[in-house]
N, C-alpha and C positions, 0 to 999 in steps of 0.2 A: 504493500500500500504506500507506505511512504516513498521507495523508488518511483511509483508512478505520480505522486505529489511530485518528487524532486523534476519528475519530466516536463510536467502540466507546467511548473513554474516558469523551468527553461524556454520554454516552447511560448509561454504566455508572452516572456520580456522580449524576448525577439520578436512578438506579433505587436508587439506594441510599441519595439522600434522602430518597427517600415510603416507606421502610421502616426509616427510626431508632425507636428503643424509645421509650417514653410512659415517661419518668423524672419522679421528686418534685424539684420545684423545692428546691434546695440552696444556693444563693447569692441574694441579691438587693441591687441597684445603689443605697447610701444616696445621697437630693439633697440636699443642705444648699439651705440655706433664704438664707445668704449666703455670702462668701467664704470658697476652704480654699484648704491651701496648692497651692502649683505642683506639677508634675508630678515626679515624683523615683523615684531608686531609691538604692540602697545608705544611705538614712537611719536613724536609730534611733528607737526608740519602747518603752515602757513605760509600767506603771500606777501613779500614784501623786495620793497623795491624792484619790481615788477621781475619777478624771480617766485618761481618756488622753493620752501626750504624743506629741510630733513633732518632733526638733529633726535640722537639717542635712540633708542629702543630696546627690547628683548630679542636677542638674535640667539643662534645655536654657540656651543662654547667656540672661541677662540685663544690665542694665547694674546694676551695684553704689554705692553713694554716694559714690564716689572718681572715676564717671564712666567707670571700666574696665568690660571684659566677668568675667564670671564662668560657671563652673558645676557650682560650690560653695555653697552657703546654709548661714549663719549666724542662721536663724531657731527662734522656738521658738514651736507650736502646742498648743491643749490642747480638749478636748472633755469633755463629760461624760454623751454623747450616741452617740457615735461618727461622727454625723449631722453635725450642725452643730458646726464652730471657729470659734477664738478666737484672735489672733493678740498675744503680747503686744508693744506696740508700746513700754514703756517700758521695757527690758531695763538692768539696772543690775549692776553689779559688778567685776570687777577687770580693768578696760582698758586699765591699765599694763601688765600680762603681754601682751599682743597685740595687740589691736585699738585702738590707742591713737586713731587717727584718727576713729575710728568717732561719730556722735552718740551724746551722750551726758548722761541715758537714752534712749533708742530703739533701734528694730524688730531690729538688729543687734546678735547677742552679744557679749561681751567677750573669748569664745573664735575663732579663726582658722575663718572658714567650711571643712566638711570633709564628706568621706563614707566610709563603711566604721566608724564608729566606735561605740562599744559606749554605751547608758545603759540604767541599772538604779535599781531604787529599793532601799535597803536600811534596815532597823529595827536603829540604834545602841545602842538601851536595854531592847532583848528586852521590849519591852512589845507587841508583833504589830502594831505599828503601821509603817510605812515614813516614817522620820524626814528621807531626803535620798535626792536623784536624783544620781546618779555617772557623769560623762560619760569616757569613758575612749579614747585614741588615734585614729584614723584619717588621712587621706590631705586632709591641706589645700597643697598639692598633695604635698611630701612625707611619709613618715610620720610618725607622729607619736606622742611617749610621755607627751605632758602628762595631768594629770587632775581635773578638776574636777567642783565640788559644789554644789548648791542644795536650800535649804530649802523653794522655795514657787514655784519655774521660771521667777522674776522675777529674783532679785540670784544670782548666782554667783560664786561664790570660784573662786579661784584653790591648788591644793595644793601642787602640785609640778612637775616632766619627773620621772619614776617611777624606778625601779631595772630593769623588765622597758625592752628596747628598743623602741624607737618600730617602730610596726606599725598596718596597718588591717585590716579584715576579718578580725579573732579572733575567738575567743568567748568572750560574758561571760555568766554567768547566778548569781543567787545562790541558795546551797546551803547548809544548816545556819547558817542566820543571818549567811550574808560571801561576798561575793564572788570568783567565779574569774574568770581570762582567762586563756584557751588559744590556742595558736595563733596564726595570722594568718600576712599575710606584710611585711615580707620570710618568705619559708617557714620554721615553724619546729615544732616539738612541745614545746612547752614549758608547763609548767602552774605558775601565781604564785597565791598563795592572799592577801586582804586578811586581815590578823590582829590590826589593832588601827586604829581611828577617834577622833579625839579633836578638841576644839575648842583653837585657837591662840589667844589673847589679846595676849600681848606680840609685839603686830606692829610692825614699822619701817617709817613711811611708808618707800616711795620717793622718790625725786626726781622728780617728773615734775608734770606737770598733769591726767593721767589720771584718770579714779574709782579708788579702791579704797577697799576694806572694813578696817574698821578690824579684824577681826580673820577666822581662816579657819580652815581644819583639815588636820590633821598623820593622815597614813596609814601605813603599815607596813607593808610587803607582807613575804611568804618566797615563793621558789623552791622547788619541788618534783623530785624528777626527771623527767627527762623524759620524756612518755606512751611507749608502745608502736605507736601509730600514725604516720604516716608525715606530715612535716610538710604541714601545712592550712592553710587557710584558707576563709573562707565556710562555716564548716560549719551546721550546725545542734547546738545543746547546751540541754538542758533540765533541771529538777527534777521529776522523775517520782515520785511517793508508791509507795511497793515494798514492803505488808507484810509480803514474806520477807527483805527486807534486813535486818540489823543495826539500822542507822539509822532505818528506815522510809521511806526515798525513797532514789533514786540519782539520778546524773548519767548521762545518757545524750547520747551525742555521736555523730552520723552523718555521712555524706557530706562535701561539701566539696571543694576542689579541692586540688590538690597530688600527692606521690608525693614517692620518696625520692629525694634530692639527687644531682647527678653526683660528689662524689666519694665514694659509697656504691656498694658490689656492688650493692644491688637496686635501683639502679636502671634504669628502665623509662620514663622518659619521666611527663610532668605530664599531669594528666587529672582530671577531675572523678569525686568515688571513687563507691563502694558500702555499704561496711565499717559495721558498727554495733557500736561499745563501751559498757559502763557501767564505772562506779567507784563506788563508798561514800566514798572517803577521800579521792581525785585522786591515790593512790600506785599501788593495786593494781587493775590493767583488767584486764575479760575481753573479750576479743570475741565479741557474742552472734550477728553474722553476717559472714561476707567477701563475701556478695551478696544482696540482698534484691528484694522484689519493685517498691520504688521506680527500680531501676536504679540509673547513676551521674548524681549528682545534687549542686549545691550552688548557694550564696545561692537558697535556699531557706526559706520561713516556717516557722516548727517552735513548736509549744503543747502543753501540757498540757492537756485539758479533758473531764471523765465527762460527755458527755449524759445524758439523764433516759431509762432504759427497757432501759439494759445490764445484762447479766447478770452482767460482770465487777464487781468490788471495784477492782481495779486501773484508774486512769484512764489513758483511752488519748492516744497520743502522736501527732498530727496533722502531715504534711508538705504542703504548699502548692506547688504550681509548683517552681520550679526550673531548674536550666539544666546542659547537658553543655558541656564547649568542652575540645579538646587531645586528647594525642596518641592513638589508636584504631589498635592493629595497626603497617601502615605508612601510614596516612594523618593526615592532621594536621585537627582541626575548629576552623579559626580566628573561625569568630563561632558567639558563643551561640543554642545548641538548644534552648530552652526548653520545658519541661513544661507539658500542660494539662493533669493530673489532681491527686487531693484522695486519700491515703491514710492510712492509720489504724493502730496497731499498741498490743497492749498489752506482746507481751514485746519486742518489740522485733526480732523474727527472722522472722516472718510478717506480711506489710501488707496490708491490705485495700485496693483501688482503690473510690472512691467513687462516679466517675464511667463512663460508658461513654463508648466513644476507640475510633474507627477511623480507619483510611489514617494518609497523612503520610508522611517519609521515603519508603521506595523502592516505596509499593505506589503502586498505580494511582489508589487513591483520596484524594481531598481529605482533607486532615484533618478530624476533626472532634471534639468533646467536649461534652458532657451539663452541662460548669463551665458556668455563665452567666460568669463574668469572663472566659473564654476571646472571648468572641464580640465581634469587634471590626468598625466597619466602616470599608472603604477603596477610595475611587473608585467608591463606591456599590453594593460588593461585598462579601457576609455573606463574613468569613473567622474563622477557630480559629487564633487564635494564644495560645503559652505565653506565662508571667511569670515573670520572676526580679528579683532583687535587691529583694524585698516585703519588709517586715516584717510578722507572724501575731499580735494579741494576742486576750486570751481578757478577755472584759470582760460586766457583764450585758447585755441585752436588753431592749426596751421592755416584751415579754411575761412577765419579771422573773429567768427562771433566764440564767445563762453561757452564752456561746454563740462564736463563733471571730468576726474581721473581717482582714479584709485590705487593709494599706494602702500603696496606691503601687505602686510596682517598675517593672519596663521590660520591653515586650512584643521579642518576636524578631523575624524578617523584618522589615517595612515598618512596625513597631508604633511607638507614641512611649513616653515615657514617662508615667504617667501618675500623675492627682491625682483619684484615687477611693476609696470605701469598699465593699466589697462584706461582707456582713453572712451568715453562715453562721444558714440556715434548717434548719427538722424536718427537712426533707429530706435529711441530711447523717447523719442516723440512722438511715434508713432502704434506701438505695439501696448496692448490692454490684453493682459493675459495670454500675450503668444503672438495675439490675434494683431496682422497690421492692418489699421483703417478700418477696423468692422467688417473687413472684406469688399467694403464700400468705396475703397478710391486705392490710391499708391502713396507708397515713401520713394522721397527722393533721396537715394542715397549719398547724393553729393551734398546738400545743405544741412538747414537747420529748421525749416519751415514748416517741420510739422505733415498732416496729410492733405496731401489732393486729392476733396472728395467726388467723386463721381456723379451725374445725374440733379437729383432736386435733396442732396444728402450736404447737410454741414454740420460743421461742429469736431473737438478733438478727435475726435475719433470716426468721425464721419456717423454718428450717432442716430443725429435728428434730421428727421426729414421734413423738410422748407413745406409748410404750409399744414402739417402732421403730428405728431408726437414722436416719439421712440421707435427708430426704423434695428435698435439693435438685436432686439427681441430671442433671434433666431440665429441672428450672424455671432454674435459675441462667441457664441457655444459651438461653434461648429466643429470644433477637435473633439467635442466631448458624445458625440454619433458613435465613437468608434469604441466607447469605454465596455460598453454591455457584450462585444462581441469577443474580446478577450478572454472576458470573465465567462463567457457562455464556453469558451472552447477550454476552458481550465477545467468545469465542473464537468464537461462530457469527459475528460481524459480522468478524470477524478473514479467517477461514478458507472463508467463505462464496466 
């Protein structure tokens, strides 16, 4: 009996390979042309000086310049490309504060190699310029509250160990001209707003033989109360443009791991959430879902970016891979489940799935996903595996408008970690579940515009029909014809 199960299975996944949907290619695999960095997850990255950066992360062991193992990095990468890096090998600044041993200048920061940790670019002089990159906490191995600053991703100063307590995996994003950092763990729900940046002058050497910089900068945080969410970590936090907000943009802050503490009544055991709040201010949250179509989800990639061809005003808010891990009911999920799908949201309460995704988990069939970064090969074997601990920036395109990239992270099962770029294509504007255009028009695979819908059919997805209601009805679902006749040929081989 069970040989003829193990058959019905085989025989199912291959009937249901030669009837996956024809989807618009959505991702595509950048090669550099020379070195980039190693394979990593939980690193940071941001845009500045119209550059993307790379600094630190969780890589596989290496040996470090002290002749120890590590796997931790203290490197700092930059591109202007997305494609091809640059690695800067004469790193200079204040190596009295930590890495005193280190060469110096060279490839090794000043700061304690780490991962989980926040950088951000911020404009000190409201000129819409981003004036400095602000490296803020994570996990070199313990946590960490230091915070430092550069001008140019080469010399870094040294600021402070901060007033918020040392923590990795919070969230920083900058909103109304300054930066936040929420969260993280040790577990916490706590929101520090930056309220004044300034440059130091009258610096005291130290004593040492170390580099440092003859002068640095003086920061000021305030504490806020504390969110209404349940202490996080890994979440996803963004600056969303909102033109019915007050301000004109919010903060929008989803997922993540955590749940409320044991010596709290609600609590319920730690788990990777669901939940989606915004704020205007960091004082006053709504919660705009307690379950979304993402599932529960965290260190996951999260961006702001309006493709060209949407109907909306409001730019929509993009989640990347991801990973579940902890407690579910009464069983426990001790290693990460990682996500292969791309979902999309503008209010924040409704997500769109970009990709089409079947099996996995408890069904009969192989996983599979429509993501190109999902497809990985092992022992000579096409497998779909999730990503988590990526970072998602939004940077131009060769072909000149915005577009999303995805850098790094670390695959689930049998995956590594990895040192790739995967480059968000047309195709990411046009596909709902697999499905491009409803079936109702084309993707242009050269642009950015979204679909060209066919007939008396408009709307993202070529939805609605001019003069009608809902022409998706029947089209959305059209891969899913095929579902019953699998499962029909499993239970004859079964039952037979």
């Amino acid at each position: 009996m069970k040989g003829i199960l193990c058959v019905g299975v085989i025989l199912l996944n291959a009937f249901v390979r030669c009837q996956l949907p024809q989807t618009s290619v959505t991702w595509k695999e950048l090669i550099p042309e020379g070195n980039i960095w190693s394979g990593r997850n939980a690193h940071a990255s941001c845009i500045f000086l119209n550059k993307i950066w790379l600094v630190g992360g969780h890589s596989d062991l290496y040996p470090t310049y002290n002749l120890e193992f590590s796997d931790k990095t203290a490197d700092v990468w930059w591109s202007s490309d997305a494609e091809n890096w640059n690695q800067i090998t004469g790193l200079r600044g204040d190596f009295y504060a930590q890495n005193q041993d280190a060469l110096q200048p060279g490839p090794v920061a000043p700061w304690y190699a780490r991962y989980g940790h926040g950088l951000d670019a911020v404009d000190i002089d409201n000129d819409e310029v981003d004036d400095l990159m602000i490296l803020t906490g994570g996990f070199a191995p313990s946590a960490m509250n230091d915070v430092w600053v550069t001008e140019d991703g080469i010399t870094w100063f040294f600021v402070h160990y901060a007033p918020w307590s040392p923590r990795g995996w919070h969230g920083s994003v900058v909103y109304n001209n300054t930066l936040w950092i929420m969260g993280g763990t040790p577990l916490n729900s706590e929101v520090w707003v930056l309220r004044s940046i300034y440059r130091v002058d009258d610096r005291e050497p130290p004593l040492t033989r170390a580099m440092y910089m003859p002068y640095t900068y003086g920061i000021d945080w305030e504490q806020l109360d504390s969110a209404p969410w349940s202490p996080r970590c890994g979440m996803g936090l963004v600056n969303q443009p909102y033109p019915d907000s007050v301000t004109g943009s919010r903060m929008v802050f989803a997922g993540g791991y955590g749940g409320w503490l044991e010596d709290d009544d609600r609590f319920d055991g730690l788990r990777s959430q669901g939940d989606v709040w915004f704020t205007e201010d960091g004082k006053n949250w709504t919660m705009i879902a307690s379950q979304t179509e993402f599932g529960e989800l965290a260190w996951f990639g999260m961006a702001v970016l309006e493709l060209g061809g949407s109907s909306s005003v409001v730019p929509r808010m993009w989640i990347v891979g991801g990973g579940f891990i902890g407690d579910f009911g009464n069983k426990r999920v001790s290693k990460m489940s990682a996500s292969v799908s791309v979902y999309w949201s503008v209010n924040g309460s409704s997500w769109t799935m970009v990709n089409y995704r079947q099996g996995g988990g408890s069904s009969p069939l192989e996983l599979y996903s429509s993501s190109e970064w999902a497809e990985t090969i092992i022992d000579g074997e096409l497998l779909f595996l999730g990503l988590w601990g990526l970072t998602l920036e939004v940077f131009p395109s060769s072909e000149g408008p915005d577009t999303l990239y995805i850098l790094g992270g670390d695959q689930d099962g049998d995956g590594t970690v990895k040192d790739v770029v995967y480059k968000g294509m047309p195709g990411l504007l046009c596909d709902r579940g697999g499905v491009p255009c409803n079936n109702l028009g084309t993707c242009n695979p050269t642009n950015y515009d979204g679909c060209e819908c066919e007939g008396l059919n408009e709307g993202d997805y070529c939805e609605i029909e001019i003069g009608g209601g809902k022409s998706d009805a029947n089209r959305i679902h059209l891969n899913k014809k095929w579902s019953a006749i699998p499962f029909a040929v499993l239970m004859i081989l079964i039952f037979a």
